[in-house]
ZADO-1210 file (C-alpha; in nm, 4 decimals, padded with zeros to 6 digits):
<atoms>
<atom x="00.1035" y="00.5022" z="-06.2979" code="UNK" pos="1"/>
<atom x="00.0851" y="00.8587" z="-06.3720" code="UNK" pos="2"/>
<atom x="00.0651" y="00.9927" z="-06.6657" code="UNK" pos="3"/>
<atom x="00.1233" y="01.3643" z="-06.8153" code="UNK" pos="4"/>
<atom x="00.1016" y="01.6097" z="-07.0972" code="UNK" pos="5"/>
<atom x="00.1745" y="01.9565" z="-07.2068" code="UNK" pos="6"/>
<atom x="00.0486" y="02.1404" z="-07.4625" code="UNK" pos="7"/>
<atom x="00.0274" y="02.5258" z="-07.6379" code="UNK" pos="8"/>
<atom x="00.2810" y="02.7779" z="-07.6271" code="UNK" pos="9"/>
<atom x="00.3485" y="03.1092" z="-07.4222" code="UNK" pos="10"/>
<atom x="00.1597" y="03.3841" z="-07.5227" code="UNK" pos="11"/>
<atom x="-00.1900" y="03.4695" z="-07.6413" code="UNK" pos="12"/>
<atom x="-00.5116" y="03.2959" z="-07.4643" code="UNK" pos="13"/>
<atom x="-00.5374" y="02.9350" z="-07.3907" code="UNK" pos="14"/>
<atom x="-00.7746" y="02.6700" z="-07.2483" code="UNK" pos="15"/>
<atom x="-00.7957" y="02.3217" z="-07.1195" code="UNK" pos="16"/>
<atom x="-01.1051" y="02.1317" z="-07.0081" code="UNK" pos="17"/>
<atom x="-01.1940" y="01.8152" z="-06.8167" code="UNK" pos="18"/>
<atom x="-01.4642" y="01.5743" z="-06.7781" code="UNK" pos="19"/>
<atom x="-01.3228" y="01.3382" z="-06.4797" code="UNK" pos="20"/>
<atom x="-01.0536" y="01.1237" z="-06.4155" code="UNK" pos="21"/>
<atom x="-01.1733" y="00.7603" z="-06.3713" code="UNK" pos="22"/>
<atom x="-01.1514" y="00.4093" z="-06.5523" code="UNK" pos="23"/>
<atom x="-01.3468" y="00.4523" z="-06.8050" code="UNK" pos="24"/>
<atom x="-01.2484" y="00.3340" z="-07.1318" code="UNK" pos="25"/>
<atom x="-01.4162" y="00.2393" z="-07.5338" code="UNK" pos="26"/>
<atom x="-01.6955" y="00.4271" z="-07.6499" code="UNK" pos="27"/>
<atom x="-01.7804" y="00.5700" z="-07.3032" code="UNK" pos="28"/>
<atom x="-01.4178" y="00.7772" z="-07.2662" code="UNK" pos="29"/>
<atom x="-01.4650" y="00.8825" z="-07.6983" code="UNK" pos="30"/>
<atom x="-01.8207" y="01.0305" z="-07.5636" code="UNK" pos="31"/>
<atom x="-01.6867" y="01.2169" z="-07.2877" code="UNK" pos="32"/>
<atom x="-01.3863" y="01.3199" z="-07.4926" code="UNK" pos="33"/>
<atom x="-01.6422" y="01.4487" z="-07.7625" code="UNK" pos="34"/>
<atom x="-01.8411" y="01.6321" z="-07.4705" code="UNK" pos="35"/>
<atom x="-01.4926" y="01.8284" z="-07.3991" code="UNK" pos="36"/>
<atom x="-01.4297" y="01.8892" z="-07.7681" code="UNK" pos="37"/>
<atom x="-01.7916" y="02.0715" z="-07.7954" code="UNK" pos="38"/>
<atom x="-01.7450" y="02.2897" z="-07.4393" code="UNK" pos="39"/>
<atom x="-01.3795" y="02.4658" z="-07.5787" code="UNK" pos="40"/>
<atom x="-01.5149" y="02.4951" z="-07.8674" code="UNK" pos="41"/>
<atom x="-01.7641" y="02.7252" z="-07.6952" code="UNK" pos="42"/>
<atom x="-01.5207" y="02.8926" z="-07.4648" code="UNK" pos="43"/>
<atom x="-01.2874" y="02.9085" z="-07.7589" code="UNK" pos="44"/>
<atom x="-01.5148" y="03.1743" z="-07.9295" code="UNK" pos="45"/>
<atom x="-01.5224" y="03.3650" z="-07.6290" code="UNK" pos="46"/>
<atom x="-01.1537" y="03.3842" z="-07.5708" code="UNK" pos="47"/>
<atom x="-01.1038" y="03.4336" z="-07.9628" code="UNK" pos="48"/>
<atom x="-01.3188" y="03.7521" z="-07.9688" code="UNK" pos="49"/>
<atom x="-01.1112" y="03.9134" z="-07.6751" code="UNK" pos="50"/>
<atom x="-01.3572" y="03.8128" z="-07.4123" code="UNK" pos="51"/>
<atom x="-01.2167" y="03.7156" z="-07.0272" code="UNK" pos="52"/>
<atom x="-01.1142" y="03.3681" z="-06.9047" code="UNK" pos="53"/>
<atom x="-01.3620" y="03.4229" z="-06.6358" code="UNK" pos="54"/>
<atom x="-01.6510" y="03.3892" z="-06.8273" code="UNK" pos="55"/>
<atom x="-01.4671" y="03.1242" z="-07.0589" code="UNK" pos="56"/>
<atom x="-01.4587" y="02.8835" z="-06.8118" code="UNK" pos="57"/>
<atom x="-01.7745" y="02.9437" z="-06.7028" code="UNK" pos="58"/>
<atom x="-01.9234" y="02.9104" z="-07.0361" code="UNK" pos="59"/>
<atom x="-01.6602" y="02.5951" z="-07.0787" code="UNK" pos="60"/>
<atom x="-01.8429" y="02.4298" z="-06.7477" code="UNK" pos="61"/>
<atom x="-02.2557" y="02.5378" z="-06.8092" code="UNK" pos="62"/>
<atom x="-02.1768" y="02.2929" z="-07.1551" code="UNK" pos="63"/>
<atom x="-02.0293" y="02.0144" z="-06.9664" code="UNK" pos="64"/>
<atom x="-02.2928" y="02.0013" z="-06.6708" code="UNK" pos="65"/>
<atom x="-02.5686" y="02.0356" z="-06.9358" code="UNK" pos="66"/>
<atom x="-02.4349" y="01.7197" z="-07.0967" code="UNK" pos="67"/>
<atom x="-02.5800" y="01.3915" z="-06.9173" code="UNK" pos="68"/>
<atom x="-02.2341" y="01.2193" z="-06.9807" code="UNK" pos="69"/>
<atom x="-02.1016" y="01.3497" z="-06.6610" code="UNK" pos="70"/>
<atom x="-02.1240" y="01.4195" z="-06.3145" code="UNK" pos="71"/>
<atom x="-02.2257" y="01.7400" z="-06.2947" code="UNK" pos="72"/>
<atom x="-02.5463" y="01.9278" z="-06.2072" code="UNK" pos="73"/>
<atom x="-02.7972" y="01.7125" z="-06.4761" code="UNK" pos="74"/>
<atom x="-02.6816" y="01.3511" z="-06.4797" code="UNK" pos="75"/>
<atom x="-02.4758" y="01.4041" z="-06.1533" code="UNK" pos="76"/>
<atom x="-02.4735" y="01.0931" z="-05.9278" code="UNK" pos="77"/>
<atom x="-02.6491" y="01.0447" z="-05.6152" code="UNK" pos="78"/>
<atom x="-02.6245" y="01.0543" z="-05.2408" code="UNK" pos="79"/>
<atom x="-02.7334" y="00.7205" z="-05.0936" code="UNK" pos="80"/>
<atom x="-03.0692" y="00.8931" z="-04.9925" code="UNK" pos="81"/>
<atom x="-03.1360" y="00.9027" z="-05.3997" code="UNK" pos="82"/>
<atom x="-03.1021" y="01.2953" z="-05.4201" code="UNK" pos="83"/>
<atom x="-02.8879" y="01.5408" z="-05.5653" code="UNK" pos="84"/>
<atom x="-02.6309" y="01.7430" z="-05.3939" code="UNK" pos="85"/>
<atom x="-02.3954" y="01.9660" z="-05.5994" code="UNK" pos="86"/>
<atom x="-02.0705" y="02.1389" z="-05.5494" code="UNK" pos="87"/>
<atom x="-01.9395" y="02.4066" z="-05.8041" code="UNK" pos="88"/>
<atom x="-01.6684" y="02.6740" z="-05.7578" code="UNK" pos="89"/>
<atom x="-01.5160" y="02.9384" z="-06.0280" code="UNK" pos="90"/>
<atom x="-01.2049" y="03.2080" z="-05.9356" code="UNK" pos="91"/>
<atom x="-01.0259" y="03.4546" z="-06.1360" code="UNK" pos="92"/>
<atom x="-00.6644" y="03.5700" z="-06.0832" code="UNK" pos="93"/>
<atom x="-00.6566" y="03.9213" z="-06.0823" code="UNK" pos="94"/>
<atom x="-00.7977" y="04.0119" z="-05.7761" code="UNK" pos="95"/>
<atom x="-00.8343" y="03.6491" z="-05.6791" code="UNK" pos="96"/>
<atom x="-01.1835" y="03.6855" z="-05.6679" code="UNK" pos="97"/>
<atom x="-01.4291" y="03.3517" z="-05.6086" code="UNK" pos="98"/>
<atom x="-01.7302" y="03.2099" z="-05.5761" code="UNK" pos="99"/>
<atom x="-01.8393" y="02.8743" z="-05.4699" code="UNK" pos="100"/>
<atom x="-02.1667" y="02.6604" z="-05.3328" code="UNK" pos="101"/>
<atom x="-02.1600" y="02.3171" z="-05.2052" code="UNK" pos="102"/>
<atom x="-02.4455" y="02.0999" z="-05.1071" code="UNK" pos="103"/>
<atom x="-02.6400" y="02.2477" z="-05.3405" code="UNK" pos="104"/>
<atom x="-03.0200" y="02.0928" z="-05.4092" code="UNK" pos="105"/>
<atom x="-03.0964" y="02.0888" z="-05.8218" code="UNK" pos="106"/>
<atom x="-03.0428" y="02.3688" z="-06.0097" code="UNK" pos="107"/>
<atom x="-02.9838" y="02.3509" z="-06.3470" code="UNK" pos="108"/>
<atom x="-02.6590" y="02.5385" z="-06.3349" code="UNK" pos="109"/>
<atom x="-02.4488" y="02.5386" z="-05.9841" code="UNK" pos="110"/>
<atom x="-02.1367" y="02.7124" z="-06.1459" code="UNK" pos="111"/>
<atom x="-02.3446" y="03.0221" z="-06.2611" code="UNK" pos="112"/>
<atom x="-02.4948" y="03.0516" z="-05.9015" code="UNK" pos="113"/>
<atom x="-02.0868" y="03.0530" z="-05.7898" code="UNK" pos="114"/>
<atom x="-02.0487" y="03.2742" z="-06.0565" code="UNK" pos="115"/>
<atom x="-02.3162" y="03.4920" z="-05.8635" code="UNK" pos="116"/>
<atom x="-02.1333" y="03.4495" z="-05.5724" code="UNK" pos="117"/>
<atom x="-01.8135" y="03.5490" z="-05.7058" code="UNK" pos="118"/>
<atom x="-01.9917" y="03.8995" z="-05.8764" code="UNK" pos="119"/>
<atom x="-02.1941" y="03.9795" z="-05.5593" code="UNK" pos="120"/>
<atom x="-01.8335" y="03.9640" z="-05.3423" code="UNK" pos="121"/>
<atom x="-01.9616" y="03.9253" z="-04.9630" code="UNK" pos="122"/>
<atom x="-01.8684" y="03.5760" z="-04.9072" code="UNK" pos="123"/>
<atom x="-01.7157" y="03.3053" z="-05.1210" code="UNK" pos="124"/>
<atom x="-01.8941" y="02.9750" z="-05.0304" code="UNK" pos="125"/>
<atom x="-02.2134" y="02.8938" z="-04.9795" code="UNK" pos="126"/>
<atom x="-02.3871" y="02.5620" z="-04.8283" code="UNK" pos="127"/>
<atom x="-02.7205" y="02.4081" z="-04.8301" code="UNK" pos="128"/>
<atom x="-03.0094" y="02.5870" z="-04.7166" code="UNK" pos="129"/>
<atom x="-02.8050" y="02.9190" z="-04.7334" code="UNK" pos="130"/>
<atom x="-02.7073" y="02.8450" z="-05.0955" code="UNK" pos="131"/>
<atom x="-03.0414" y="02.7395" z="-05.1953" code="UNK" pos="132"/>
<atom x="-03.1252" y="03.0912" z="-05.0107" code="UNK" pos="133"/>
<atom x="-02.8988" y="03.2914" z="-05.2068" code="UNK" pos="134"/>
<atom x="-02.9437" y="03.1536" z="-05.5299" code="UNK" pos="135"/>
<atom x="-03.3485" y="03.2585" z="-05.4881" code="UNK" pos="136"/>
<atom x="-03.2483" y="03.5685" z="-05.4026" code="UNK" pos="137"/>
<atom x="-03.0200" y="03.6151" z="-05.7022" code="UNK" pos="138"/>
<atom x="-03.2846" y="03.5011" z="-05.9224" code="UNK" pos="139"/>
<atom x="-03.2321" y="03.1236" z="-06.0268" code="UNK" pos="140"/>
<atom x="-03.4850" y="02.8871" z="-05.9268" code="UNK" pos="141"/>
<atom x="-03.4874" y="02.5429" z="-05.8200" code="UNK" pos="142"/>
<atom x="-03.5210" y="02.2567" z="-06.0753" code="UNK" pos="143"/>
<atom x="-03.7542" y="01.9906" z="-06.0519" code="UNK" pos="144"/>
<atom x="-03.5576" y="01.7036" z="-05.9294" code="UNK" pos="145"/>
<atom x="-03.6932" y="01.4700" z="-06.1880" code="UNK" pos="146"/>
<atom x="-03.5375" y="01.6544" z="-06.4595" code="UNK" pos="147"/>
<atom x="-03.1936" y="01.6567" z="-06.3650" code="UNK" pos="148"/>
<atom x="-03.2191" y="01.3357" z="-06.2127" code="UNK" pos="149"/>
<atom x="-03.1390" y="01.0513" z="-06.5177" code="UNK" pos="150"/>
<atom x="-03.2097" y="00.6628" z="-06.5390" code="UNK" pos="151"/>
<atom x="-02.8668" y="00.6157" z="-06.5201" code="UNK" pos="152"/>
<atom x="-02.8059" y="00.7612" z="-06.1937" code="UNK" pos="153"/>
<atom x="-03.0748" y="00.5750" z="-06.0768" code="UNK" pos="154"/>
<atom x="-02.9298" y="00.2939" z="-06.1737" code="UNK" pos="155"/>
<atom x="-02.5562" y="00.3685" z="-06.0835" code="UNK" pos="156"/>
<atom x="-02.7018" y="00.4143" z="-05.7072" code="UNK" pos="157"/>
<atom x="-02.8998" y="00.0845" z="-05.7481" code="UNK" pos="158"/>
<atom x="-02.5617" y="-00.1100" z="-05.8172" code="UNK" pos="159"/>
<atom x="-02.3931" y="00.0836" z="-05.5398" code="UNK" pos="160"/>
<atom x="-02.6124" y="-00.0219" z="-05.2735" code="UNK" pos="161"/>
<atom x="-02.6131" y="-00.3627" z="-05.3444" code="UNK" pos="162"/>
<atom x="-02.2341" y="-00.3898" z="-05.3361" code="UNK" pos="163"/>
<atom x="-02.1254" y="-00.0958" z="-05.1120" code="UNK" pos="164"/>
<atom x="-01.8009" y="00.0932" z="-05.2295" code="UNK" pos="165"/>
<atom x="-01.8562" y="-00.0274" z="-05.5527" code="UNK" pos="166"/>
<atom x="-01.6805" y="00.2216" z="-05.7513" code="UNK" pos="167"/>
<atom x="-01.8649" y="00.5320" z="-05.8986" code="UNK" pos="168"/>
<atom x="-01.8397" y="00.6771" z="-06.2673" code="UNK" pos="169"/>
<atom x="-01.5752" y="00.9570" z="-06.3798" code="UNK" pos="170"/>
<atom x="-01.7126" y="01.2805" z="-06.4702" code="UNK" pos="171"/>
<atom x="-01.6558" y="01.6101" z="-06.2256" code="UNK" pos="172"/>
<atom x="-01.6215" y="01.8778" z="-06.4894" code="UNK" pos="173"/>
<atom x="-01.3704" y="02.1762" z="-06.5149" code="UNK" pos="174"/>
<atom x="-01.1963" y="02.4218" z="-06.6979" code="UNK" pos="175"/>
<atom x="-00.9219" y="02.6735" z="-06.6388" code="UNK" pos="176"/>
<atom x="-00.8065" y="02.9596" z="-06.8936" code="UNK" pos="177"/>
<atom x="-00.5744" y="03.2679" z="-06.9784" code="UNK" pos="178"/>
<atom x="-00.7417" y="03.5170" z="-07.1847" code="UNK" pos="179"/>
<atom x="-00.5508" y="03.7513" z="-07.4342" code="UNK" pos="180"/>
<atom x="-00.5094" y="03.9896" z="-07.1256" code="UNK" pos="181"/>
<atom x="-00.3077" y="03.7683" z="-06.9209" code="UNK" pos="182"/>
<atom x="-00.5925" y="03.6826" z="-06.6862" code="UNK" pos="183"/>
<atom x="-00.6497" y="03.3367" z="-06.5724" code="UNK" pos="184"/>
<atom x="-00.9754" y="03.1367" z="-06.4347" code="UNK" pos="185"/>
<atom x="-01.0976" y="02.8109" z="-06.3329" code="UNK" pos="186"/>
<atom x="-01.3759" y="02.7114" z="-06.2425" code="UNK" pos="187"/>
<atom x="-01.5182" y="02.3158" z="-06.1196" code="UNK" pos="188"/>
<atom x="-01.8059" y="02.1626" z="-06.1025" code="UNK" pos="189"/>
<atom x="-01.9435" y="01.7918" z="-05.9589" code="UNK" pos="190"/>
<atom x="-02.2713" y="01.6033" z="-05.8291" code="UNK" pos="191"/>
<atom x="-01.9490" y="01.4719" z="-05.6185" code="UNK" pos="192"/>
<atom x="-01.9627" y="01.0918" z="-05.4842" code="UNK" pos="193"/>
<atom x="-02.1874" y="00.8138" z="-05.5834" code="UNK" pos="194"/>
<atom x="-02.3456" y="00.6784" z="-05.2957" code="UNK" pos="195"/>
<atom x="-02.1873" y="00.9688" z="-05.0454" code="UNK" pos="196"/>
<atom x="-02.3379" y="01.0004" z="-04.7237" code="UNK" pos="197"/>
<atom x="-02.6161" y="01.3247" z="-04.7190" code="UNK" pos="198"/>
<atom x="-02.3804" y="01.6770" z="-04.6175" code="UNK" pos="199"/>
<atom x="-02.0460" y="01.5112" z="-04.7589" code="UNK" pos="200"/>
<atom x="-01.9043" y="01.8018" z="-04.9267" code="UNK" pos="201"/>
<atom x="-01.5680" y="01.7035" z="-05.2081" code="UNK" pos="202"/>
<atom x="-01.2892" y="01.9340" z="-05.3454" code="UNK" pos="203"/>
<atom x="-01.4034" y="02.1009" z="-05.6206" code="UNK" pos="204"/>
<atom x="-01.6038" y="02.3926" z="-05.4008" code="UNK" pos="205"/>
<atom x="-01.2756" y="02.4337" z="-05.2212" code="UNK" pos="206"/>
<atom x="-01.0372" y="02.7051" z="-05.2896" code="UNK" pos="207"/>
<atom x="-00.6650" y="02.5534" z="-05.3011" code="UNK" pos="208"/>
<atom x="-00.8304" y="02.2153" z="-05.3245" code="UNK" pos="209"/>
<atom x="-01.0386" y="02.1685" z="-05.6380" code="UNK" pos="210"/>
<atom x="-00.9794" y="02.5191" z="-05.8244" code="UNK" pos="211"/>
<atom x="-00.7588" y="02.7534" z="-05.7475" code="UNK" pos="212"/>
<atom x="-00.6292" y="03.0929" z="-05.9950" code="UNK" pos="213"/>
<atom x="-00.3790" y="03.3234" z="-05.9286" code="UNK" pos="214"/>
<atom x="-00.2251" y="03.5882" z="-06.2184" code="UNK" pos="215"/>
<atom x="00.1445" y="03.5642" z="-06.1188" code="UNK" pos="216"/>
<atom x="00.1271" y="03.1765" z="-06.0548" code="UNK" pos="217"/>
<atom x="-00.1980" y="02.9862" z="-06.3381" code="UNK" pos="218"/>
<atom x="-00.4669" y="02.7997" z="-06.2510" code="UNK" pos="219"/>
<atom x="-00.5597" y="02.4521" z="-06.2068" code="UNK" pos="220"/>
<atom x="-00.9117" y="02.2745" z="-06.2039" code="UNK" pos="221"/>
<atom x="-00.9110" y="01.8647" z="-06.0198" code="UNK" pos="222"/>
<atom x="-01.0857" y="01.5739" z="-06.0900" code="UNK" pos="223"/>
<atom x="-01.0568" y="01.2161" z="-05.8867" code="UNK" pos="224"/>
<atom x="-01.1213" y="01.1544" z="-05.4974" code="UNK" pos="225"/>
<atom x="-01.2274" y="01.4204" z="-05.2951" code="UNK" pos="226"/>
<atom x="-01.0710" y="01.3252" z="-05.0157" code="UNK" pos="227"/>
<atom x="-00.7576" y="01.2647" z="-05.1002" code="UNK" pos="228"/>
<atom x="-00.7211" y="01.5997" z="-05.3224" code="UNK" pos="229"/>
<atom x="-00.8188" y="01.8423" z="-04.9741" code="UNK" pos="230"/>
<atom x="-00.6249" y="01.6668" z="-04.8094" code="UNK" pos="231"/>
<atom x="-00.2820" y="01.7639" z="-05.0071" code="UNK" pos="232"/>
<atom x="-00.4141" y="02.0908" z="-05.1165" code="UNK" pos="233"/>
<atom x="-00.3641" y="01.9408" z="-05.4573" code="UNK" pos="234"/>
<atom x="-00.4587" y="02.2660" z="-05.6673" code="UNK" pos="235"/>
<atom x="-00.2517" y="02.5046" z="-05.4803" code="UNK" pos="236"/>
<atom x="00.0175" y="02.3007" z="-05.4621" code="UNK" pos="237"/>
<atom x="-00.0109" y="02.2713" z="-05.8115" code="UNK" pos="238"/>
<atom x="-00.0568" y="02.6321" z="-05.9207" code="UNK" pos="239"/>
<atom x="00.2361" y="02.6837" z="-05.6703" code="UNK" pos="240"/>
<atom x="00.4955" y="02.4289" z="-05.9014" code="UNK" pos="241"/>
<atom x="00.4384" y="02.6070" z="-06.1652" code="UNK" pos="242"/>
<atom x="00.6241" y="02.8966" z="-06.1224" code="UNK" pos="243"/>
<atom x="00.9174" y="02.6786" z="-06.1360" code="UNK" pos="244"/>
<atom x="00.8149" y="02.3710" z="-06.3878" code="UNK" pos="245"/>
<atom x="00.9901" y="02.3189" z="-06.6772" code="UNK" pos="246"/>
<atom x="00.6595" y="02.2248" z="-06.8736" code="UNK" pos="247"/>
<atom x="00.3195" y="02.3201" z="-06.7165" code="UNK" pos="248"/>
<atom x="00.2187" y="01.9287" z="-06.6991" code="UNK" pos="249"/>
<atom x="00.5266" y="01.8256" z="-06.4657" code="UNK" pos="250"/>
<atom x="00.3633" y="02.0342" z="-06.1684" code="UNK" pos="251"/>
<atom x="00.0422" y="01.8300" z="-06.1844" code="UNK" pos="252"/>
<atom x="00.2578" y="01.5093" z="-06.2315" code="UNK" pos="253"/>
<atom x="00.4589" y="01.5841" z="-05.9240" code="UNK" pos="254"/>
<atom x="00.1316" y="01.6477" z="-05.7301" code="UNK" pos="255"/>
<atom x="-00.0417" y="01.3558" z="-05.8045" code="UNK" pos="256"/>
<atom x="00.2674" y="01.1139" z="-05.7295" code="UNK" pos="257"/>
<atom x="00.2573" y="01.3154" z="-05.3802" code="UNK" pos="258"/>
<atom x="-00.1035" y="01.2415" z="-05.2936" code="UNK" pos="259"/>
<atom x="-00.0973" y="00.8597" z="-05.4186" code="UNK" pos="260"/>
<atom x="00.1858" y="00.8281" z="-05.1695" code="UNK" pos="261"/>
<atom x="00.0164" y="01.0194" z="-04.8876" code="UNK" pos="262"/>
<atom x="-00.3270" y="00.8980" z="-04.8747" code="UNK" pos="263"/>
<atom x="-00.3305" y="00.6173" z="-05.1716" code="UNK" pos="264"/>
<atom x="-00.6202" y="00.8058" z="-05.3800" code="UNK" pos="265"/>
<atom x="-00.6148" y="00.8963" z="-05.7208" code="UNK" pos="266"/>
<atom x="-00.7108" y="01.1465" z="-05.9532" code="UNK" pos="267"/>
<atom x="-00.6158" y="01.3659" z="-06.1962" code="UNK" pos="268"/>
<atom x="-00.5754" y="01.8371" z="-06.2527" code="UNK" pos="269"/>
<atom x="-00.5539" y="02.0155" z="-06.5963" code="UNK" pos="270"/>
<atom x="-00.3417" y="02.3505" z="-06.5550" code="UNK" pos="271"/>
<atom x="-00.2364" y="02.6813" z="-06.7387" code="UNK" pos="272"/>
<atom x="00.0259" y="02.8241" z="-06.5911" code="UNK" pos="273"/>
<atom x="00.0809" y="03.2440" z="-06.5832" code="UNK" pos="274"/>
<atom x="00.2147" y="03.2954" z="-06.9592" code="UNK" pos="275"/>
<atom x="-00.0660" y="03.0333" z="-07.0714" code="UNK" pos="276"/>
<atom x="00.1409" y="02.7281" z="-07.1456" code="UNK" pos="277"/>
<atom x="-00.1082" y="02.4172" z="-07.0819" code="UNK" pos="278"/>
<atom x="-00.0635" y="02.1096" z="-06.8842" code="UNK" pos="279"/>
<atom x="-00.2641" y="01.8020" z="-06.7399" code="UNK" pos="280"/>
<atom x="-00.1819" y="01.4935" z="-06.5129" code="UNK" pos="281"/>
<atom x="-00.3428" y="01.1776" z="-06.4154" code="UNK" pos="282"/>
<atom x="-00.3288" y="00.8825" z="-06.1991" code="UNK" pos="283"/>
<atom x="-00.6529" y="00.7101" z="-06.3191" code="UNK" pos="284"/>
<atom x="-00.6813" y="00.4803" z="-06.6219" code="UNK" pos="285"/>
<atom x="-00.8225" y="00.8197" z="-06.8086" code="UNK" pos="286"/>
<atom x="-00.9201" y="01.1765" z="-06.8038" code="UNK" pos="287"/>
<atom x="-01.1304" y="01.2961" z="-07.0655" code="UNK" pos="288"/>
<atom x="-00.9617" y="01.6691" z="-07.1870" code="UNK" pos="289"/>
<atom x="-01.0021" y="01.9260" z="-07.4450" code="UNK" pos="290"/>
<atom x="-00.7586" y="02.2111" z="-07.5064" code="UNK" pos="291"/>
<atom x="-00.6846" y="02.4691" z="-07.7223" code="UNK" pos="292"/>
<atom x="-00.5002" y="02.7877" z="-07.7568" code="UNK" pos="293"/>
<atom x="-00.4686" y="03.1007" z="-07.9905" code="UNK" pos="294"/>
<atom x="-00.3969" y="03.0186" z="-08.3429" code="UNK" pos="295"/>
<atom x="-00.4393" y="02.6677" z="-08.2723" code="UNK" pos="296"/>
<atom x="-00.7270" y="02.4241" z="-08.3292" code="UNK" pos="297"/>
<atom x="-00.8824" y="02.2787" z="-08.0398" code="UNK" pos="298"/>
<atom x="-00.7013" y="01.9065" z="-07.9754" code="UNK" pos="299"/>
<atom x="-00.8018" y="01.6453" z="-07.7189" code="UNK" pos="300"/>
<atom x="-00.7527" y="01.2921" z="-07.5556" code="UNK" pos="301"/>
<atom x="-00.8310" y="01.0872" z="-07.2173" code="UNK" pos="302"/>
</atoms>
């Protein structure tokens, strides 16, 4: 069944984050929902002082993937080799700028290397070698494996290979924003698929896919199967709806029902449309959120 909110008004800036749609439920979901609280109450202050949604979200998605509670960057599961391989994207709507990397080896922070790709302006997206390549070249340097790496992706991959497509834990990360100048921004971030074959990239890297921001439409950030969300176009389709939904939410609803019925995967999209009215939709049991807007203290749920 899927399931959808809206939230915040017109007007002013706004903010929604997410921490993965899954099954996750009890103390695990109140952790995760607590790890969404902490990151817009980071990009909050930067939104609050006048600053841009671009580097909200950004700000929004460095807390989340330094937070071992999710699958992102440190604490992001595993391919089925045992390594890390991370996709992150960020875009802004004025001049639809982006910036994305995918297959990424550890570094502590893929979403400010996209954010690097985003400023520098050549290309968008980045893979593999050539990511690790330009990230070097920007400045960032590898992380030691080890210590992004936890126990409990260790042990997540452990369970997987002994009963193959067992399912793997929530937790791609993302936010999306509309600062006080009417910009808007998203940005994603994911260690992607437990147990996913070496090279598989996801959604989140993928413009129109996982993140997508446009001014005179909003923006949208997903979380859920990979596969099924490229293969609708889920954010664009989203961002697309609502220039004509009613309430921001019923444009991710609409989407969602869409892929289920297409290609049977789930999954679940937080949105802001252009005048910063607030919406997310899921499909999945939950979807740890966080959201706040101007004047307004920063509420949340999953």
């Amino acid at each position: 069944m899927t399931v959808t909110g809206s939230l915040g008004q017109a007007g002013g800036y706004s903010l929604i984050v997410h921490g993965g749609a899954g099954d996750v439920t009890g103390p695990r979901l109140d952790s995760q929902i607590e790890g969404c609280i902490r990151a817009a109450e980071r990009a909050k202050q930067i939104l609050e002082t006048g600053g841009s949604a671009l580097d909200a979200v950004q700000a929004a998605v460095i807390e989340l993937e330094d937070d071992v509670r999710f699958n992102a960057a440190t604490g992001g599961v595993l391919t089925c080799e045992g390594n890390l391989e991370l996709d992150a994207a960020i875009m802004e709507g004025h001049e639809l700028r982006a910036g994305a990397v995918c297959g990424l080896a550890p570094f502590k922070n893929p979403i400010a290397i996209a954010r690097a790709v985003l400023d520098d302006g050549k290309h968008v997206l980045y893979c593999g070698p050539g990511a690790v390549a330009f990230a070097k070249q920007r400045g960032f340097q590898p992380a030691e494996p080890s210590s992004m790496i936890t126990d409990e992706a260790r042990a997540q991959l452990e369970r997987f290979l002994k009963v193959e497509n067992a399912s793997g834990p929530a937790g791609t990360v993302g936010a999306v924003a509309r600062d006080k100048h009417g910009h808007v921004a998203a940005a994603t971030s994911t260690g992607g698929v437990l147990g996913k074959r070496p090279g598989r990239v996801g959604d989140s890297p993928l413009l129109g896919a996982g993140t997508y921001a446009d001014d005179t439409l909003g923006a949208a950030s997903a979380t859920g199967l990979g596969e099924g969300i490229m293969r609708i176009g889920l954010c664009g389709r989203v961002v697309h709806a609502l220039a004509s939904a009613e309430q921001a939410g019923h444009a991710g609803f609409d989407a969602l029902e869409l892929m289920k019925q297409r290609t049977q995967a789930r999954g679940g999209v937080i949105m802001i449309d252009r005048d910063g009215r607030i919406g997310w939709a899921r499909s999945t049991h939950s979807m740890a959120y966080a959201a706040t807007w101007e004047n307004h203290k920063v509420v949340a749920g999953g």
